[in-house]
N, C-alpha and C positions, 0 to 999 in steps of 0.2 A: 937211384932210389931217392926220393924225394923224402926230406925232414922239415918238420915243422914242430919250432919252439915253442914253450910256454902254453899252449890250446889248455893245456891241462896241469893239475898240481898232482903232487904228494907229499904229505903230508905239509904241505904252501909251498914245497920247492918246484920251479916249473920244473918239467919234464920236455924230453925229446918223441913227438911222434916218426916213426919214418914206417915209407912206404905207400901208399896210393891214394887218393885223397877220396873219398865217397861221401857220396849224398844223397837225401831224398831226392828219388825219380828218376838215381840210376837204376839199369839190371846190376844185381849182384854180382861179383865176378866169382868164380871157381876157385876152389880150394881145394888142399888134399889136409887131411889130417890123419891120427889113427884116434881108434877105437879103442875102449875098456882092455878087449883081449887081444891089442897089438896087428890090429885087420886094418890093410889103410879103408880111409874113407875120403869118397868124393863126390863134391857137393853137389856136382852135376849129376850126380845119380841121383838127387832128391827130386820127385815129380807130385805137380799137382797137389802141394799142400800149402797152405798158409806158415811160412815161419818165422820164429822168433830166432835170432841168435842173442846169444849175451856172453860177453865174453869177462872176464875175471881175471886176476893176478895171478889168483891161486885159492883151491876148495878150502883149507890149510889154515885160512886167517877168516876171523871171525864176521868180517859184513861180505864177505866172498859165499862163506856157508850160509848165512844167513838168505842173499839170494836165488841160491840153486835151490836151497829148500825150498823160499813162496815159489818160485816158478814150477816147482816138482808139482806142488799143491795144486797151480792153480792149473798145469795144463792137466790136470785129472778132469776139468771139468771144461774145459775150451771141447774136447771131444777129438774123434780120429782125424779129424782135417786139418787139426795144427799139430804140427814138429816143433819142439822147444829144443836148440841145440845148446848147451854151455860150452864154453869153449876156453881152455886156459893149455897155460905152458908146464903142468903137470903133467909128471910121467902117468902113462896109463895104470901102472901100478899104482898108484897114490889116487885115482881118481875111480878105479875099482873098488880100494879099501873104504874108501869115504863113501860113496853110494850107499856099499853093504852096512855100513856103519852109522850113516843118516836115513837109510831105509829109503833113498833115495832110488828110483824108477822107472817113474814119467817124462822124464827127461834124458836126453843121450848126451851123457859126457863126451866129451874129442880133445886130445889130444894134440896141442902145435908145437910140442916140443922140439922137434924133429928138424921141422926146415923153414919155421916161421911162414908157412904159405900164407894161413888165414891172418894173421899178425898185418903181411908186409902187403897184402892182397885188397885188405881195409883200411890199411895207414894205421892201424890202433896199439904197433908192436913200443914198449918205450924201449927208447935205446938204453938209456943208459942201465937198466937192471934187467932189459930181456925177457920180461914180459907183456904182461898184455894190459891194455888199459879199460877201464870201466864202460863196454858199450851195448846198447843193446837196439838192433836192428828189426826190425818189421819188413815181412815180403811178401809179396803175395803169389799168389800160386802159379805165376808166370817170370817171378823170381826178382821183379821190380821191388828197390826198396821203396817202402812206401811212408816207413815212419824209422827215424834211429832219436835218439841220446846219446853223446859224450858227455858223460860224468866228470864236470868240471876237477870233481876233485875225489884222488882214486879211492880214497877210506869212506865213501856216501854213499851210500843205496841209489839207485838209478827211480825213477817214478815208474813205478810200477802201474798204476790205474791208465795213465796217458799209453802207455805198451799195450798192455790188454785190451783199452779200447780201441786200439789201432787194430790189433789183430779182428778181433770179435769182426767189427767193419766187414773188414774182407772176406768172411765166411759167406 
């Protein structure tokens, strides 16, 4: 398992990434996670759509909710050809109640509580707290990344405009 120091902070302390290092113009690799209602999910069953992943600490803390929600918003309007996944180390109980809660939708929460697939699968898991680090991935419907961000620093909003027009593109 490959680790890599400092790429990123919190709140200015580096942090440890571990697990596989990815980049634009790889194909994504597979993942398993679960679901809202405890159903695993694999990412290799996703076919033929444009998608975003974005991954988060946790819904729980305030610029984590703040992103699920634009992304909730905006994939109302990208249309059925994009999949927006968010992806954090919330139990799926916690990521059900918060949906319901932020009227949240558009988007499919997952689940890497479990076995850190998606975490150690993208290199984005931080060791040291066992979460996930601020990223958000672009793919196209042949599952090539095509655009990501590492959020230098994990409490910042990711650029959202540069993500959507990555997607949009691909449509």
């Amino acid at each position: 398992m490959k680790e890599r120091f400092g790429l990123i902070t919190l709140k200015g302390q580096p942090v440890t990434l571990v697990g596989n290092s990815v980049q634009e113009g790889d194909l994504a690799p597979d993942f398993q996670v679960v679901d809202n209602d405890l159903k695993p999910f694999n990412f290799s069953a996703m076919k033929d759509k444009v998608v975003i992943i974005t991954s988060v600490s946790s819904l729980d803390t305030p610029v984590c909710d703040l992103e699920a929600r634009r992304f909730n918003q905006e994939a109302g309007q990208l249309g059925e050809d994009v999949q927006i996944l968010v992806v954090s180390m919330d139990l799926p109980f916690a990521q059900k109640r918060w949906c319901a809660a932020a009227g949240v939708s558009n988007v499919l929460t997952l689940s890497d509580h479990k076995d850190a697939s998606f975490g150690t699968q993208y290199g984005v898991l931080i060791k040291e707290l066992r979460l996930l680090a601020r990223v958000v991935f672009v793919l196209d419907r042949q599952k090539n990344i095509r655009y990501m961000e590492l959020v230098k620093e994990v409490g910042q909003e990711p650029n959202y405009d540069l993500a959507l027009d990555a997607a949009k593109k691909l449509l």
